[in-house]
mmCIF file of the C-alpha atoms, coordinates in Angstrom:
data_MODEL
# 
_entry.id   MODEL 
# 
loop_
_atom_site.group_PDB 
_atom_site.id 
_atom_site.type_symbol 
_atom_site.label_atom_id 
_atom_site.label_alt_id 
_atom_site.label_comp_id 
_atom_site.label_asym_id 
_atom_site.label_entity_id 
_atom_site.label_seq_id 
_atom_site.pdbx_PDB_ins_code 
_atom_site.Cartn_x 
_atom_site.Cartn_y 
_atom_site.Cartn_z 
_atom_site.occupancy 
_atom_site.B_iso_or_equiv 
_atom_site.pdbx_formal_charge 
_atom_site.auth_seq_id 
_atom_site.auth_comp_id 
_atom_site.auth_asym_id 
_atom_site.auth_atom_id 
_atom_site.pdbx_PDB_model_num 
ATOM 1  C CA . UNK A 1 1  ? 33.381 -10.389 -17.764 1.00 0.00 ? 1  UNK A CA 1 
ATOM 2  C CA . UNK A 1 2  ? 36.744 -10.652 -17.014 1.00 0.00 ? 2  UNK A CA 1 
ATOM 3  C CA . UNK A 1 3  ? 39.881 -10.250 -18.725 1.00 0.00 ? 3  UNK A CA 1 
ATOM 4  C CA . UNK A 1 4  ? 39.126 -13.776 -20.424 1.00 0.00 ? 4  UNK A CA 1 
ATOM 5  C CA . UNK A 1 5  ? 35.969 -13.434 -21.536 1.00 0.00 ? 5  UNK A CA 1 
ATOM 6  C CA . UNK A 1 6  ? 34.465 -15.879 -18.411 1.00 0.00 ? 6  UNK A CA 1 
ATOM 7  C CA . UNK A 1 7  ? 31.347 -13.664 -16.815 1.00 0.00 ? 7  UNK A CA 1 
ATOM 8  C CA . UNK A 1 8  ? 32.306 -12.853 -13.082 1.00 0.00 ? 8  UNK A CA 1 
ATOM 9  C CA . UNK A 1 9  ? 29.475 -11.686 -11.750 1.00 0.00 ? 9  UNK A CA 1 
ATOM 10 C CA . UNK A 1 10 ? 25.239 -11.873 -12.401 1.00 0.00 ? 10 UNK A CA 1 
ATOM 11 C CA . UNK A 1 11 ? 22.014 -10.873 -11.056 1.00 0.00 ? 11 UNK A CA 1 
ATOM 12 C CA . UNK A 1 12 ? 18.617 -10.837 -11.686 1.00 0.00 ? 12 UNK A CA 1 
ATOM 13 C CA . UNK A 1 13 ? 16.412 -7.476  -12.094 1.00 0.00 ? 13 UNK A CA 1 
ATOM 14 C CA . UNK A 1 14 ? 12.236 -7.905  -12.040 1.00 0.00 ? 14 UNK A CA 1 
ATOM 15 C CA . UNK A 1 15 ? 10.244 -4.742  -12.201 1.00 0.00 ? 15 UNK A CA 1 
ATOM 16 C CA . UNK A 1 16 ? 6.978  -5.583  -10.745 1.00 0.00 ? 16 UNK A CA 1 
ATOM 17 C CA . UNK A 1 17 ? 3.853  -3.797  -10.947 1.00 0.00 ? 17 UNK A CA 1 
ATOM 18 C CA . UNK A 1 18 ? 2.214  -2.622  -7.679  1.00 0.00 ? 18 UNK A CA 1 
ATOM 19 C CA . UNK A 1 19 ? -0.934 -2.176  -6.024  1.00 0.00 ? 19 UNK A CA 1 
ATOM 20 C CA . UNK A 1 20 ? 0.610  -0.783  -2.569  1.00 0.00 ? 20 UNK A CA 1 
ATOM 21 C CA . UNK A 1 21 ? 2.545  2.525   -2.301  1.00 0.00 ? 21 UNK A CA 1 
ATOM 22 C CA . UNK A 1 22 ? -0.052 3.992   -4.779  1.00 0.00 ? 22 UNK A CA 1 
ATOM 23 C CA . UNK A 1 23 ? 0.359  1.689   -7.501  1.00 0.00 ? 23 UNK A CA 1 
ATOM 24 C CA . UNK A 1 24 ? 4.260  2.301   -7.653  1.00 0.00 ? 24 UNK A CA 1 
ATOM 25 C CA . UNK A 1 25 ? 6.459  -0.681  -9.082  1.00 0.00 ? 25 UNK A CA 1 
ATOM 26 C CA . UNK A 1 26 ? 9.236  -2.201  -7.471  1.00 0.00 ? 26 UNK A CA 1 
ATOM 27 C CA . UNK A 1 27 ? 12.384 -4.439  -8.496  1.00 0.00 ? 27 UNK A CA 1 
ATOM 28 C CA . UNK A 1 28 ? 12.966 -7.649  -7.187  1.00 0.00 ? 28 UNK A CA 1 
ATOM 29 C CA . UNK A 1 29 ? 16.141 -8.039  -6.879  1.00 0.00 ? 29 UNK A CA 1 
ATOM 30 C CA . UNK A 1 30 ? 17.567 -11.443 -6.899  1.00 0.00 ? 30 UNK A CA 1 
ATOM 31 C CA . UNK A 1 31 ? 20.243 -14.578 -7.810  1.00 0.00 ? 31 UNK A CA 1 
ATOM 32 C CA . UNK A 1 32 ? 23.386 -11.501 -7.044  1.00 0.00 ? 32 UNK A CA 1 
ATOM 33 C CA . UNK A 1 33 ? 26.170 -14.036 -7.375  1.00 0.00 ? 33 UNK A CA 1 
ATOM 34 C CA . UNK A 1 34 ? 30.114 -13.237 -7.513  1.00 0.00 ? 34 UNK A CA 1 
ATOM 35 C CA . UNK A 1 35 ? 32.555 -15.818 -8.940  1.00 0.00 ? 35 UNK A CA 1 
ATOM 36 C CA . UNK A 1 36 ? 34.615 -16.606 -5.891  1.00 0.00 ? 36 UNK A CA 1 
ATOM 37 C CA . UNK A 1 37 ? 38.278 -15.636 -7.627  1.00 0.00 ? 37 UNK A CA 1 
ATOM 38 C CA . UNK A 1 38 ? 36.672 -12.110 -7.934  1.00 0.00 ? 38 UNK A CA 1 
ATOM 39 C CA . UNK A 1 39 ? 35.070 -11.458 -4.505  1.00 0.00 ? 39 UNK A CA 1 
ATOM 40 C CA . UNK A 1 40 ? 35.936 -8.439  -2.062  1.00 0.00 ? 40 UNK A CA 1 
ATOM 41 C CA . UNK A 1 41 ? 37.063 -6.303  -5.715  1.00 0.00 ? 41 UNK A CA 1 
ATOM 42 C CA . UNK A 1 42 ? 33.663 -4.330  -5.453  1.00 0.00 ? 42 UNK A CA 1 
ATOM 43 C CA . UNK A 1 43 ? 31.922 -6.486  -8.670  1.00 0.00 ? 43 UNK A CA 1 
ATOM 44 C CA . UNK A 1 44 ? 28.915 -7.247  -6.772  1.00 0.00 ? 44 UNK A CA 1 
ATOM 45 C CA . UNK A 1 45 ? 28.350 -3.521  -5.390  1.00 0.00 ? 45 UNK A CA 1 
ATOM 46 C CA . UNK A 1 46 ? 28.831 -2.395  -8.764  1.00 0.00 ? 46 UNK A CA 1 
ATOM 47 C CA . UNK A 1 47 ? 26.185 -4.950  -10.360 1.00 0.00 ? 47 UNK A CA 1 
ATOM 48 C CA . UNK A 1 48 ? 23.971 -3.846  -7.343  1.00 0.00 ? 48 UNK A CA 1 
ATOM 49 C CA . UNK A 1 49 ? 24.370 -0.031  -7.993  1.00 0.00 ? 49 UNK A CA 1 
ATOM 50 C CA . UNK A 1 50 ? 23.506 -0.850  -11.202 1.00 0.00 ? 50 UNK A CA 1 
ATOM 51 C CA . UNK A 1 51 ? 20.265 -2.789  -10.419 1.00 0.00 ? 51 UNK A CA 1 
ATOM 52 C CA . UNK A 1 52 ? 19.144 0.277   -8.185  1.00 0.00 ? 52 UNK A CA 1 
ATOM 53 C CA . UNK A 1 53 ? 19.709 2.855   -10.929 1.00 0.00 ? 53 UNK A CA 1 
ATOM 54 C CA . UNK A 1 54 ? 18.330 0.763   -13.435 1.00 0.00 ? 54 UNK A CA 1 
ATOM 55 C CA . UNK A 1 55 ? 15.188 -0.176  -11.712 1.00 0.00 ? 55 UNK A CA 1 
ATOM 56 C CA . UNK A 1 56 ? 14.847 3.518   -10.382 1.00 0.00 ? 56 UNK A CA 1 
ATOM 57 C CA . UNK A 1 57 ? 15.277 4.486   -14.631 1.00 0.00 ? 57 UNK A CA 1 
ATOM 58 C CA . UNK A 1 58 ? 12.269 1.909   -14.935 1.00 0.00 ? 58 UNK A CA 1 
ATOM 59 C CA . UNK A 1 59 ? 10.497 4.101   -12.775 1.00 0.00 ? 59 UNK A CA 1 
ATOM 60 C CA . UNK A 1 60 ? 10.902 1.954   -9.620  1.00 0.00 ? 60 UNK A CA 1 
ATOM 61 C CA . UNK A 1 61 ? 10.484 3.408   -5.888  1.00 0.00 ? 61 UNK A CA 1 
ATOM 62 C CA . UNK A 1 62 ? 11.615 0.688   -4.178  1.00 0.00 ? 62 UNK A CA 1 
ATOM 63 C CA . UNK A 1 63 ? 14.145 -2.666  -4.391  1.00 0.00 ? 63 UNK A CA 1 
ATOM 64 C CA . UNK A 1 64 ? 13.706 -5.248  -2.441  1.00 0.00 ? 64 UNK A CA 1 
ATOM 65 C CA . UNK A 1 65 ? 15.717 -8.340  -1.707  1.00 0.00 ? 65 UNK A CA 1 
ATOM 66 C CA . UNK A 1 66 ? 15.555 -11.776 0.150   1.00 0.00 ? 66 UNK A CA 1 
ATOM 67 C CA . UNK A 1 67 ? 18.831 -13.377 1.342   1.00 0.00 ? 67 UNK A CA 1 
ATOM 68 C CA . UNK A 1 68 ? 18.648 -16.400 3.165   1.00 0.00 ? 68 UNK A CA 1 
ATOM 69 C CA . UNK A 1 69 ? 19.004 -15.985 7.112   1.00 0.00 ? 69 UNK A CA 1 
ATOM 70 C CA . UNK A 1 70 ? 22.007 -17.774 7.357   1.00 0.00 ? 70 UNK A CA 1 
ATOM 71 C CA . UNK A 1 71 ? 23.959 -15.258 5.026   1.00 0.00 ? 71 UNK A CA 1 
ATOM 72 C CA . UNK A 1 72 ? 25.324 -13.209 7.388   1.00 0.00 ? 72 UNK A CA 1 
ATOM 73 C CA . UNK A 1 73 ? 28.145 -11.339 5.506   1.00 0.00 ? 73 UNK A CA 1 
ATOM 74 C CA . UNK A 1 74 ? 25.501 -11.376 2.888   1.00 0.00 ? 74 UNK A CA 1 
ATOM 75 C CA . UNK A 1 75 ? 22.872 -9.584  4.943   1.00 0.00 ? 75 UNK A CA 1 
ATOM 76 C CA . UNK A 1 76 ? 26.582 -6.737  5.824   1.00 0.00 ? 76 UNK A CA 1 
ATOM 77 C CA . UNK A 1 77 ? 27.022 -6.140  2.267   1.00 0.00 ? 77 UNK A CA 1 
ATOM 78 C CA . UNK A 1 78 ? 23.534 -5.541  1.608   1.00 0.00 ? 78 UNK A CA 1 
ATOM 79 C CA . UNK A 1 79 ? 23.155 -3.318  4.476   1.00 0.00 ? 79 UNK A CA 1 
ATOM 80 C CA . UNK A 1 80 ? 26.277 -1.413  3.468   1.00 0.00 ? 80 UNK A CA 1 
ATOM 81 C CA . UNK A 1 81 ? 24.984 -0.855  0.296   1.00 0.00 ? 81 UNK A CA 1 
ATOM 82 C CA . UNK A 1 82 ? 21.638 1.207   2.060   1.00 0.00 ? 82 UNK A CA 1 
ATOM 83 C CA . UNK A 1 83 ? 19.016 -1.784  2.571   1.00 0.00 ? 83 UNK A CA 1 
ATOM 84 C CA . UNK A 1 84 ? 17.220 -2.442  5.456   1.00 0.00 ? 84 UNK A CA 1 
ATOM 85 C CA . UNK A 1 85 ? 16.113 -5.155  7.109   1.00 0.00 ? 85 UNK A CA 1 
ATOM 86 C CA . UNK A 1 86 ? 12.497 -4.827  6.624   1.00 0.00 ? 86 UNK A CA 1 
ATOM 87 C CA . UNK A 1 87 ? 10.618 -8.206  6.074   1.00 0.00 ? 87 UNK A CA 1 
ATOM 88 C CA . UNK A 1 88 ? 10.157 -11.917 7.297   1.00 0.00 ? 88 UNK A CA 1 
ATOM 89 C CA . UNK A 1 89 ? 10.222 -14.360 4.014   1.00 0.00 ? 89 UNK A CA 1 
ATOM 90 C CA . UNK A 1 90 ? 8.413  -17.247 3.569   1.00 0.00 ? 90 UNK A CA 1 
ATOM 91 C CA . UNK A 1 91 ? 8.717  -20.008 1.023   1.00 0.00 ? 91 UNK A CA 1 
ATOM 92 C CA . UNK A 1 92 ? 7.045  -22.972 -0.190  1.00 0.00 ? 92 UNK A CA 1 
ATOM 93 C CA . UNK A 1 93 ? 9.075  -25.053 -2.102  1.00 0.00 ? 93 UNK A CA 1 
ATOM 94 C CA . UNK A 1 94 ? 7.092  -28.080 -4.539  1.00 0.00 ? 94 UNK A CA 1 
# 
């Protein structure tokens, strides 16, 4: 929320139960979104941190995200941030 009271910045948290990696859950990270007047000030690393630490408080031992291939500075940030590349994603849209 800025200085105005307009929110800035979202996400989305899941925390999914597993059946791989022994049953462990993971969050699904999604929707990070940055109002553009606020990019490149460190708002969406901090709402990211905070996904991380709160899924890892939710007893978490992973987070996983999709971005879509074309996000390239996207796909930076997140690796910046300590995430790898690590899966091909599929969709089928109705």
């Amino acid at each position: 929320v800025d200085g105005e009271g307009a929110v800035v910045g979202c996400l989305q948290l899941a925390v999914l139960p597993g059946i791989s990696s022994q049953g462990s859950s993971r969050g699904l990270l999604e929707d990070v979104r940055v109002a553009k007047y606020c990019r490149s000030r460190g708002i969406g690393e901090l709402l990211v941190q905070w996904a991380v630490t709160e899924a890892r408080a939710q007893g978490c031992t992973l987070v996983e995200l999709l971005t879509h291939h074309t996000r390239v500075d996207a796909q930076r940030f997140y690796e910046r941030l300590g995430f790898a590349r690590s899966h091909l994603g599929m969709t089928l849209r109705f």
